[in-house]
N, C-alpha and C positions, 0 to 999 in steps of 0.2 A: 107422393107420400101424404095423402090428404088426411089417414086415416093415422099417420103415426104417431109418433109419443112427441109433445112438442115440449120440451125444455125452458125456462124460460131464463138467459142470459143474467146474472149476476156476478158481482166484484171477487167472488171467490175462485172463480174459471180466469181470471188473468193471470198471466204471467209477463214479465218486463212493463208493465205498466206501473205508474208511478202514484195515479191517482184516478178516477173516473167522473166523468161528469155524468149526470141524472139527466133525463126527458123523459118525453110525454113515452112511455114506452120502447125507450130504448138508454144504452149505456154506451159513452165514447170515453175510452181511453186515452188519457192524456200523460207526457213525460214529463210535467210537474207539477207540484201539488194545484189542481184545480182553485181549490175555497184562497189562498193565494197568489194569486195570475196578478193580484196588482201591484205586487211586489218584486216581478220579474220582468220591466221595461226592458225594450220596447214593446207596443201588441206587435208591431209589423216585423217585428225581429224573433226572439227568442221564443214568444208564444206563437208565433205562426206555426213554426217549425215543431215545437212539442206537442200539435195538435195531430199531426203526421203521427202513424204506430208504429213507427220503425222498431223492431227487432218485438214489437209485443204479440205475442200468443195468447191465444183461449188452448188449456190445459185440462184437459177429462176422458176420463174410460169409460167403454161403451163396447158393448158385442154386437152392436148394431152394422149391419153389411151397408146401410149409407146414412153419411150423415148431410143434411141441407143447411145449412146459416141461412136466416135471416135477416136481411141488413134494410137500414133504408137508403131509397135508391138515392145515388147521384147521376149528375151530367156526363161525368166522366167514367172511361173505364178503370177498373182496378185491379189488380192481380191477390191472390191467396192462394198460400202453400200448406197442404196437410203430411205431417209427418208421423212416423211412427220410428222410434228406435234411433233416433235423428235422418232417418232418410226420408226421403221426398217420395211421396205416394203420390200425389197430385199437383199439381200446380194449374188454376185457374182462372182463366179470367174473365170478370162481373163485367157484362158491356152497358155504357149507360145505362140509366133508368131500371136494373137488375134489383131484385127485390129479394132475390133468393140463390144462394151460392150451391151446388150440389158437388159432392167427393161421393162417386158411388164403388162399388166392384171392392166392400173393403176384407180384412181379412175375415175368417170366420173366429170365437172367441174374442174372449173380453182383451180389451189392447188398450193403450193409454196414448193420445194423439195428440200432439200440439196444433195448432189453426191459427199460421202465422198470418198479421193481416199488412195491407198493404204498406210497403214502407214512406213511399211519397202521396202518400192522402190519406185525410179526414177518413172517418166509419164510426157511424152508428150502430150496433149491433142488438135487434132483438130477440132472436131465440136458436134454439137449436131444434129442428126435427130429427128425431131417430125414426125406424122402424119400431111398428105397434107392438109394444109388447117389451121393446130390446131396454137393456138396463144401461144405468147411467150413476156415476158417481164420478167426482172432483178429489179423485187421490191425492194424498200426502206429498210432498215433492223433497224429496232427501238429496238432491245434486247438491253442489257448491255453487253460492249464489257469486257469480261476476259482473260487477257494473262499469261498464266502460263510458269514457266523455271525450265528445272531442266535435270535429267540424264536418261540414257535407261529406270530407272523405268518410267518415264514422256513422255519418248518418245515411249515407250508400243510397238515396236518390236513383242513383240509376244501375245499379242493380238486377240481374236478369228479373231475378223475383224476391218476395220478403223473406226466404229462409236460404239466399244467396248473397248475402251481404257480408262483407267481411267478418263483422263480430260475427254474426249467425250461423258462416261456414267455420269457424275456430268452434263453438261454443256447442254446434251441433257434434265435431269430431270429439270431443272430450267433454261431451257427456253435460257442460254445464247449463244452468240456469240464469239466464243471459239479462241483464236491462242495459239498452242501450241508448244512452244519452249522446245519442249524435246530431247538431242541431245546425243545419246547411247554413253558413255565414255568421255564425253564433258564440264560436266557441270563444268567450273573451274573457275567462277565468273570473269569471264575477265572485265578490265576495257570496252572495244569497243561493249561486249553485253550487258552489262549494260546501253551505250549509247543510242544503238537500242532499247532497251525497255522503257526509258528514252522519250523516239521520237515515240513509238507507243502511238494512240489514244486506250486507258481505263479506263474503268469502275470500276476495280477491277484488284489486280495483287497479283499471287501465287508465291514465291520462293522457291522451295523443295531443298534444297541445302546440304551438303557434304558428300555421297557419293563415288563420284568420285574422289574431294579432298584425302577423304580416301583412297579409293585403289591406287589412281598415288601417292600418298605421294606430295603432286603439292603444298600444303602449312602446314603448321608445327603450331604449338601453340604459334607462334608469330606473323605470317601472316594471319592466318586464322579467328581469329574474327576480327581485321581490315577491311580485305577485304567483309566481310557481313555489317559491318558498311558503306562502303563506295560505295558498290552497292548500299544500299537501298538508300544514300545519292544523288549519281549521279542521278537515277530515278526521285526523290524527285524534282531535280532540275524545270521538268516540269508538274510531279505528286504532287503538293503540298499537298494535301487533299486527293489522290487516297486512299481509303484501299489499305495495301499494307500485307497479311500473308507470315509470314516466317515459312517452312515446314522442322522440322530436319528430319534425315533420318529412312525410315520404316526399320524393323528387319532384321538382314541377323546374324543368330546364330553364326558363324564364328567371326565375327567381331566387335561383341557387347564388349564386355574387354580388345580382343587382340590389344594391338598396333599397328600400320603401323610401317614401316622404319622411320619414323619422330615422333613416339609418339603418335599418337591418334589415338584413339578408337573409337567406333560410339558411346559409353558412354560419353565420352570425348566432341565430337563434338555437341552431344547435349548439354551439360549443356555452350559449347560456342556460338551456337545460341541461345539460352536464353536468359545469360549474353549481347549477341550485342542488343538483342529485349528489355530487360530492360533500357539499358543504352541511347536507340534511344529516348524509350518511358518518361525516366526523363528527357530528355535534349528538351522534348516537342512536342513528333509527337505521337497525338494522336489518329493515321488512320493506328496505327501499330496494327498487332499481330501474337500470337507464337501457331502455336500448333505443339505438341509434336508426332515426326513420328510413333510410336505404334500406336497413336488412328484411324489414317488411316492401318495401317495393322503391325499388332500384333502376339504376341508370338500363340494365338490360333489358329492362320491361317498356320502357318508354314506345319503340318505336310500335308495336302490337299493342298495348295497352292504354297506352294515355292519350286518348285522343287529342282535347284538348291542354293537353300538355299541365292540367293542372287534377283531373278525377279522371281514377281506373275507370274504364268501359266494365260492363258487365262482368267477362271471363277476370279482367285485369283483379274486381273484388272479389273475385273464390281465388285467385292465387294468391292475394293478400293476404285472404284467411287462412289458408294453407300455411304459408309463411308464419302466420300469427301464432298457429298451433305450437311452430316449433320455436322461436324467437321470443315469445310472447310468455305463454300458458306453460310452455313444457318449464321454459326456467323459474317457475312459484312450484307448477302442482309437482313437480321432479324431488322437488326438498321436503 
């Protein structure tokens, strides 16, 4: 496509993106506000992981029969999913040192594509090539914006590919317009992302929450139903009315009774997101709700699914999302 119409990559083609960082010719999307990163310790924690694109897409129409990305190259390989209508047109994969991602054979007529990029790694993106000639516009996006937060399970690391991750297969089947703040080892209800989500424009907001809590031991059974009290509270502040579902955590056999170093169990930690969801919901917020992490992925999945007994395998997160469609999204967007 040496002769075609090249594009040039800007902040208006993302989608699930939180914020973008600038270089010498290129834009990487990040899942929290960039000009801020010193305010979201640690680097080796939270910001490793929001440098990752999970669940973010380049978003634009085009009649063009192919479209190439421009990226700059890494060491590593990467995967990218082009969709149209939420289905999977392509799924690709940049092998080190790739410089240029190609989706060809597309339809004929103008279509509007998503270009989900890799969920577990870094991307710089410079441009897009169409065909000579073919037209391109950054359509209006009318879906319901969903921001979901939560841990590796959320940020789907492993993953067949980036528009296979649990949010992405919920968010693809029903249509929505997806940020996905799932941040691998991360998720520890901090007051300052709470803020940030608080400040994002939605439609609808997921918190799959403790986890992580659990395994770092990061809060005890003093702090721990407080701090879900007071996440959903800071949010609230500019989500008055949002649905807001609180997600305790899916199965991981291990850790179902056994205590952490501070006492709690993934037993334990459910019946305290409960308790915070009850106590939110009598004190009057009635755009709250609880579902219970089994019904998104349960004891019957473990022995096909969970490999490591603590993250779905690839198939394990599209049954998730599947599950999430109807546990999740059906009980908001139904009302």
């Amino acid at each position: 496509m040496s002769d075609g119409t090249c594009i040039r990559i800007d902040e208006s083609m993302f989608e699930g993106a939180v914020s973008c960082e600038v270089g010498d010719g290129w834009l990487r999307p990040w899942r929290l506000p960039f000009e801020q990163l010193a305010l979201f310790p640690p680097e080796d924690g939270i910001q490793a992981r929001a440098i990752f694109a999970a669940g973010v897409r380049l978003r634009f129409a085009t009649d063009s029969q192919e479209v190439a990305l421009g990226v700059v190259p890494q060491a590593g390989a990467r995967r990218f999913d082009l969709t149209l209508d939420g289905q999977i047109l392509h799924s690709v994969v940049a092998e080190p040192q790739t410089e240029t991602v190609v989706f060809p054979d597309l339809p004929a007529g103008e279509q509007t594509y998503e270009l989900w990029l890799p969920t577990n790694a870094t991307v710089e993106l410079r441009h897009l090539v169409l065909d000579a000639g073919a037209s391109f516009r950054v359509p209006a996006d009318p879906r319901l914006k969903w921001v979901t937060y939560g841990s590796s399970i959320t940020h789907c690391g492993g993953a067949t590919s980036p528009a296979r991750s649990w949010p992405a297969t919920a968010a693809r089947a029903r249509n929505l317009n997806l940020t996905c703040l799932g941040y691998g080892g991360q998720c520890h209800l901090e007051p300052m992302v709470a803020r940030m989500i608080r400040d994002l424009p939605a439609d609808l907001i997921s918190l799959k929450l403790g986890i992580n809590v659990q395994g770092g031991g990061t809060l005890n059974a003093r702090t721990f139903k407080p701090a879900v009290i007071g996440l959903v509270q800071i949010i609230r502040e500019r989500h008055p009315v949002t649905p807001i579902v609180l997600i305790s955590p899916i199965i991981s056999p291990p850790r179902e009774a056994a205590p952490n170093v501070v006492g709690l169990s993934l037993e334990k930690m459910r019946i305290e997101v409960e308790d915070a969801w009850r106590r939110l919901v009598e004190a009057g917020d009635r755009q709250l709700y609880y579902v219970h992490g089994h019904r998104l992925f349960g004891e019957e999945l473990v022995a096909d699914y969970l490999p490591d007994q603590l993250h779905p395998n690839g198939p394990g997160y599209e049954i998730m999302g599947q599950n999430a469609v109807e546990q999740v999204l059906d009980l908001v967007l139904a009302k």
